[in-house]
Backbone bond lengths (Angstrom), bond angles and torsions (degrees), N, CA, C in turn:
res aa  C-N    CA-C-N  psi(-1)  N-CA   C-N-CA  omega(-1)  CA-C   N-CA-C  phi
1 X - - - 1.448 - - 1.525 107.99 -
2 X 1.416 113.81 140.77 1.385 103.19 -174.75 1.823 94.73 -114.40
3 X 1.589 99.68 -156.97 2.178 105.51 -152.11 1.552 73.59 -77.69
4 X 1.328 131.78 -43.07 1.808 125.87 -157.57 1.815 89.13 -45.73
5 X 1.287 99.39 -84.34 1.512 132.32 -151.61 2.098 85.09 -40.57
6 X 1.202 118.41 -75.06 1.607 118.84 -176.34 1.555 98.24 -33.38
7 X 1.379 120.72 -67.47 1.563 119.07 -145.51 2.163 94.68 -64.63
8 X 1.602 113.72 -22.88 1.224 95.64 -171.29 1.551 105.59 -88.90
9 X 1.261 118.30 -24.44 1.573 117.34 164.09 1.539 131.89 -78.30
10 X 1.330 102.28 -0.86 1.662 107.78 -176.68 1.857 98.51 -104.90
11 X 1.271 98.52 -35.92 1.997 95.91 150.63 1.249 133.74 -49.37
12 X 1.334 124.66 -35.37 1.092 125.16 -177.33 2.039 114.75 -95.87
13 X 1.460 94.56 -17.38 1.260 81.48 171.95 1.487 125.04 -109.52
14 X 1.286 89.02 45.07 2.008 110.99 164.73 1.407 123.45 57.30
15 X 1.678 104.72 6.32 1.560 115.90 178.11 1.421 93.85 -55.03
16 X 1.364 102.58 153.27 2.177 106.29 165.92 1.469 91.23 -92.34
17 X 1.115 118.19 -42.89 1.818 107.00 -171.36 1.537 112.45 -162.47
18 X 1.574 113.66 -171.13 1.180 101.96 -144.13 1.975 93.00 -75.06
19 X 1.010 82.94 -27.30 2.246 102.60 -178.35 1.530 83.15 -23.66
20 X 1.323 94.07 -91.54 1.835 113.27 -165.55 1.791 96.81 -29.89
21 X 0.864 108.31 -92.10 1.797 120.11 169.28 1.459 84.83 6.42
22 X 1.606 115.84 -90.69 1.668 117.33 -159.27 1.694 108.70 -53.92
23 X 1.182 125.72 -18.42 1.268 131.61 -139.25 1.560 87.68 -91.91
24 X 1.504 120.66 -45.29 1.393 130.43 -167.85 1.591 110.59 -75.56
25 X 1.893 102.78 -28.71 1.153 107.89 -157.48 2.128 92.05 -91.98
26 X 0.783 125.01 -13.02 1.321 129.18 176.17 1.778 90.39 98.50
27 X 1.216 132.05 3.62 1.851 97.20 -174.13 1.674 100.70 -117.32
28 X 1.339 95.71 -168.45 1.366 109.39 -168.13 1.450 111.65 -80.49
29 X 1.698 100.65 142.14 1.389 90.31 -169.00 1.565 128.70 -68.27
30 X 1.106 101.96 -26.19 1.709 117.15 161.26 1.677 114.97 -24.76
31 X 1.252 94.40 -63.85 1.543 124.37 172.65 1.253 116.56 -34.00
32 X 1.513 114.28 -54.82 1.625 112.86 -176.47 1.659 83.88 -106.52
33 X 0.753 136.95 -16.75 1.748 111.29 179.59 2.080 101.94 -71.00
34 X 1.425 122.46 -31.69 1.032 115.75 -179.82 1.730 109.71 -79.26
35 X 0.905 135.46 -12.36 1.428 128.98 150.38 1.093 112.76 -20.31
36 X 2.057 125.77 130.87 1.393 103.03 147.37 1.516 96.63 99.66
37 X 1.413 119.19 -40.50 1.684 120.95 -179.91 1.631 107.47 -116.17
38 X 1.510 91.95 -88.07 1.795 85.27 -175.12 1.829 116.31 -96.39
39 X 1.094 94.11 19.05 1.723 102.92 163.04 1.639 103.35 -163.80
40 X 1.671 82.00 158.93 1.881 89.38 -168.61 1.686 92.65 -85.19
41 X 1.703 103.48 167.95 1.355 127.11 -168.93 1.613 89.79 -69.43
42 X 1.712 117.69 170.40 1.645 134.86 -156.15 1.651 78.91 -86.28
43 X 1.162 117.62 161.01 1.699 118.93 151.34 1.233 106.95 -77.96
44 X 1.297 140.46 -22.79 1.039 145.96 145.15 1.754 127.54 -13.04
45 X 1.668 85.96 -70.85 1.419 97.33 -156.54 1.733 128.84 -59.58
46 X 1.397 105.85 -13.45 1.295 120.32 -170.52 1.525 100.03 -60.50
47 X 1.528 112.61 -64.76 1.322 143.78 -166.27 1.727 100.56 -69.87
48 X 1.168 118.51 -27.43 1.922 111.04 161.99 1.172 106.52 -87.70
49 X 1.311 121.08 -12.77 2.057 104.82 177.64 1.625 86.56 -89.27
50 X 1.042 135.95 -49.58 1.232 124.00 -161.49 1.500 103.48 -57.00
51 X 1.390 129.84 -67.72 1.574 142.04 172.19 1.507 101.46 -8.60
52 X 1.601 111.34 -73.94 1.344 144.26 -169.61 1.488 98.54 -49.46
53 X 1.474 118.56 -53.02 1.348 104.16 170.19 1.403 154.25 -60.35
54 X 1.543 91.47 -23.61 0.934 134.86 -161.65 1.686 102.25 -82.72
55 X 1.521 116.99 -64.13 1.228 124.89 155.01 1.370 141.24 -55.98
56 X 1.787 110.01 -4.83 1.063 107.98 170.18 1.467 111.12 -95.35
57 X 1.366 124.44 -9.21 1.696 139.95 -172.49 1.862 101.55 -84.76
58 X 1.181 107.11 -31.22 1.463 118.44 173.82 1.148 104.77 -70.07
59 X 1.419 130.48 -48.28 1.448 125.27 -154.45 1.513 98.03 -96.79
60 X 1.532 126.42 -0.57 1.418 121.85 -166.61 1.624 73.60 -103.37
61 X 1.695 140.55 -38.76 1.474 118.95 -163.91 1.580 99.38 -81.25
62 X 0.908 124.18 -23.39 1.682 118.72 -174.35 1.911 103.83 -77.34
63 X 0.899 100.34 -31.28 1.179 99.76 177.16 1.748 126.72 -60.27
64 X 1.926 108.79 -42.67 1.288 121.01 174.66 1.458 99.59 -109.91
């Protein structure tokens, strides 16, 4: 995943910043603030922002 692809999926899943991001994810914020610069993104992470998005669009239709 490159900085494009993160910055347009980390928009949509309503984080304010990367803090919150680490805050949910249990690690240090260092950790996800160095993403993207001096270490590459998780292979992971693409496929948990997507999840995350995914489940938050569910819980916004169950809701109305």
């Amino acid at each position: 995943m490159d900085k494009a692809r993160f910055m347009e999926l980390f928009k949509q899943t309503g984080f304010k910043n990367k803090n919150e991001l680490a805050k949910y994810l249990g690690i240090p914020h260092a950790t996800c603030n160095n993403w993207g610069s001096t270490t590459p993104y998780p292979k992971w992470l693409e496929s948990f922002l997507n999840t995350y998005i995914e489940l938050k669009t569910l819980k916004e239709q169950i809701k109305n």
